[in-house]
ZADO-1210 file (C-alpha; in nm, 4 decimals, padded with zeros to 6 digits):
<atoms>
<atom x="12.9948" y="14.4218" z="06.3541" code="UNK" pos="1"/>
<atom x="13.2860" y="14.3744" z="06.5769" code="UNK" pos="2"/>
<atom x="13.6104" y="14.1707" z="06.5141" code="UNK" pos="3"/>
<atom x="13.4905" y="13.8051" z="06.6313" code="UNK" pos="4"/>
<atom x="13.7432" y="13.5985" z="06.7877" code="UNK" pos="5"/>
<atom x="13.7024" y="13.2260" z="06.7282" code="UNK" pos="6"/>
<atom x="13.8284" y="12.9770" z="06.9305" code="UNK" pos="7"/>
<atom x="13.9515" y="12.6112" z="06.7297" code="UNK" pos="8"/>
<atom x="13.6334" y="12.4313" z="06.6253" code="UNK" pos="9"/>
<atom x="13.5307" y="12.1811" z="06.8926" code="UNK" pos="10"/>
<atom x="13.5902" y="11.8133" z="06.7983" code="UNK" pos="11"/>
<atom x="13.4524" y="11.6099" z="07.0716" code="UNK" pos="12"/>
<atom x="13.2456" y="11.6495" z="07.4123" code="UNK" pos="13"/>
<atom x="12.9837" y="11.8733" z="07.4082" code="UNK" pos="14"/>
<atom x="12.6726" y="11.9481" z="07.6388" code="UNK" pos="15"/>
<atom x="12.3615" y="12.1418" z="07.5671" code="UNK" pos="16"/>
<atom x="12.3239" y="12.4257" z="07.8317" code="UNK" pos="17"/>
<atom x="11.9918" y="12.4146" z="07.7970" code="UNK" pos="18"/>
<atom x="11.9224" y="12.0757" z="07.8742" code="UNK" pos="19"/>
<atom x="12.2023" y="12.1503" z="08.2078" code="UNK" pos="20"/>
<atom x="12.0158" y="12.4776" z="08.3132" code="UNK" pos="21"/>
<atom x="11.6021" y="12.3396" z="08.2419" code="UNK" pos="22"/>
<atom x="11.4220" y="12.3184" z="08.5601" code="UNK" pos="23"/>
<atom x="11.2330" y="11.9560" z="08.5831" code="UNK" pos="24"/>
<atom x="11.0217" y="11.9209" z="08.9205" code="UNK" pos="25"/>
<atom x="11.1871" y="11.6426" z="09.0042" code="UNK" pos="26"/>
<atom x="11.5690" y="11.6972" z="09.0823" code="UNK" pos="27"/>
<atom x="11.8001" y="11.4378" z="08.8307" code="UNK" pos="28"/>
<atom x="12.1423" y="11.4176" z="09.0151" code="UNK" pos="29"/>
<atom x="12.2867" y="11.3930" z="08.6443" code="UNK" pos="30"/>
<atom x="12.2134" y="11.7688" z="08.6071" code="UNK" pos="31"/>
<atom x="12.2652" y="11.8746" z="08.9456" code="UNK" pos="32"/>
<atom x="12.6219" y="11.7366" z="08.8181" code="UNK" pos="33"/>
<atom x="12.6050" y="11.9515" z="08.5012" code="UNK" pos="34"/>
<atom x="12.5121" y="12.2144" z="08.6812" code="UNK" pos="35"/>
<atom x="12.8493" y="12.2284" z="08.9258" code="UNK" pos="36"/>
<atom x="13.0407" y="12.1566" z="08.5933" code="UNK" pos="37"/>
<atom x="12.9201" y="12.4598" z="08.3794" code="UNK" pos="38"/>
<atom x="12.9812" y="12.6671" z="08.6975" code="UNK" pos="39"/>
<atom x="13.3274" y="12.5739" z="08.7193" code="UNK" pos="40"/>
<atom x="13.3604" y="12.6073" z="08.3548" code="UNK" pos="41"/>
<atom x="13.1994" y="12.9729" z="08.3315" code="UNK" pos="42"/>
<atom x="13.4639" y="13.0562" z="08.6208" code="UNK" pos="43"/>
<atom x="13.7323" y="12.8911" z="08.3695" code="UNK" pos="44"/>
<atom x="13.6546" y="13.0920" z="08.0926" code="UNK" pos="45"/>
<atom x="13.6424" y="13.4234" z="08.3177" code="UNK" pos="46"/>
<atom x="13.9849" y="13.3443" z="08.3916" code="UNK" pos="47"/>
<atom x="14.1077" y="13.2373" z="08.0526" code="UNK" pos="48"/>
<atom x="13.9348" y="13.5735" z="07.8881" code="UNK" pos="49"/>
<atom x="14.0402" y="13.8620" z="08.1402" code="UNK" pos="50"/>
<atom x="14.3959" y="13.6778" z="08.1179" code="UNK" pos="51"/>
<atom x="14.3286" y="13.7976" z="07.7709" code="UNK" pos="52"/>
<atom x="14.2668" y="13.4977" z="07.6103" code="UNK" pos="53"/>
<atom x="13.9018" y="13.6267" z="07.4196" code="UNK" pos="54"/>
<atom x="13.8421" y="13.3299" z="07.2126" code="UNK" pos="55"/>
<atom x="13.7665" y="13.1356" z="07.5370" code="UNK" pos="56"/>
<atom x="13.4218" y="13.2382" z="07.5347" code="UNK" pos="57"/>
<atom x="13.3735" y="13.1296" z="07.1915" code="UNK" pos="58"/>
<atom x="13.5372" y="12.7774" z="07.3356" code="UNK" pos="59"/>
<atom x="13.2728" y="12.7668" z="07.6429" code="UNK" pos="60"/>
<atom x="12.9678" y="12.8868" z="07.4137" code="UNK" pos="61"/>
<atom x="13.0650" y="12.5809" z="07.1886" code="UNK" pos="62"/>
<atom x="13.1131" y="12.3278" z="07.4978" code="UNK" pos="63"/>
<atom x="12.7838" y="12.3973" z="07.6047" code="UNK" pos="64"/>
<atom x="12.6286" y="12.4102" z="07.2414" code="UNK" pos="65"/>
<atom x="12.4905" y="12.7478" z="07.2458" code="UNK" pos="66"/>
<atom x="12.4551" y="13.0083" z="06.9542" code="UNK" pos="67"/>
<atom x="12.5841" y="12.7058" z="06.6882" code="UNK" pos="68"/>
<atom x="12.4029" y="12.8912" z="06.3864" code="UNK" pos="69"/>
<atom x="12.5085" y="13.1832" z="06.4517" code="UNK" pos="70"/>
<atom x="12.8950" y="13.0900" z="06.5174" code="UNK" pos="71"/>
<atom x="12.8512" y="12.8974" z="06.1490" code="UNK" pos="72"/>
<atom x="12.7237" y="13.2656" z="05.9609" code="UNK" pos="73"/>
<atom x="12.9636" y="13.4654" z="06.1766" code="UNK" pos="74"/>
<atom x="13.2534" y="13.2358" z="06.0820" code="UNK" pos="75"/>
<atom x="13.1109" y="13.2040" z="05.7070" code="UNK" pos="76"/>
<atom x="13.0945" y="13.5976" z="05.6755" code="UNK" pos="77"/>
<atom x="13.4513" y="13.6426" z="05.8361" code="UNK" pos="78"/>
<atom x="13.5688" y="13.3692" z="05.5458" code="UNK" pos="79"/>
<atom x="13.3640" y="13.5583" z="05.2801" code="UNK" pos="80"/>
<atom x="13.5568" y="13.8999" z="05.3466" code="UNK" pos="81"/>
<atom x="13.9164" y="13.6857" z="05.3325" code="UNK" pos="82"/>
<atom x="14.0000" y="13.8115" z="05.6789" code="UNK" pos="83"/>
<atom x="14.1495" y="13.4998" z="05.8673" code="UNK" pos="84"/>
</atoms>
C-alpha cells in the first residue's frame, strides 16, 4: 500500500454524496443545491491537491462522507506501524 495522506479529522458539517448525487424522479431544489456545492468543492480540492496540498482529497472524501470505514482501518493500520 501507498503512503496515505490524511487530512485533520472533520469535526463538523458533513454531507453524504450519495444522498447529493441519487437521482429521485422528481427534482428537490435542496439537491439541485448540493449538487452545485460538491461541484464547486471537487474544483476546490483539484486546486488545493495539484497546488500540492494531497491531503485535500482525504478532506473532500470526508465532507461528503464517503469511504468512512475504510479511512478508520487505513488510519488504524498507519497508527499500528508507529508511522505518524
Amino acid at each position: 500500500m501507498s503512503t496515505v495522506i490524511f487530512a485533520p479529522d472533520r469535526k463538523g458539517f458533513v454531507v453524504s454524496g450519495e444522498g447529493v448525487l441519487a437521482t429521485k424522479r422528481r427534482e428537490n431544489k435542496g439537491l439541485r443545491y448540493m449538487r452545485g456545492q460538491m461541484y464547486e468543492h471537487l474544483e476546490e480540492a483539484a486546486k488545493r491537491y495539484y497546488g500540492g496540498e494531497t491531503a485535500a482529497i482525504d478532506d473532500f472524501f470526508q465532507l461528503y462522507s464517503i469511504g468512512e470505514e475504510e479511512r478508520k482501518k487505513a488510519k488504524a493500520k498507519l497508527t499500528e506501524g508507529g508511522a505518524q
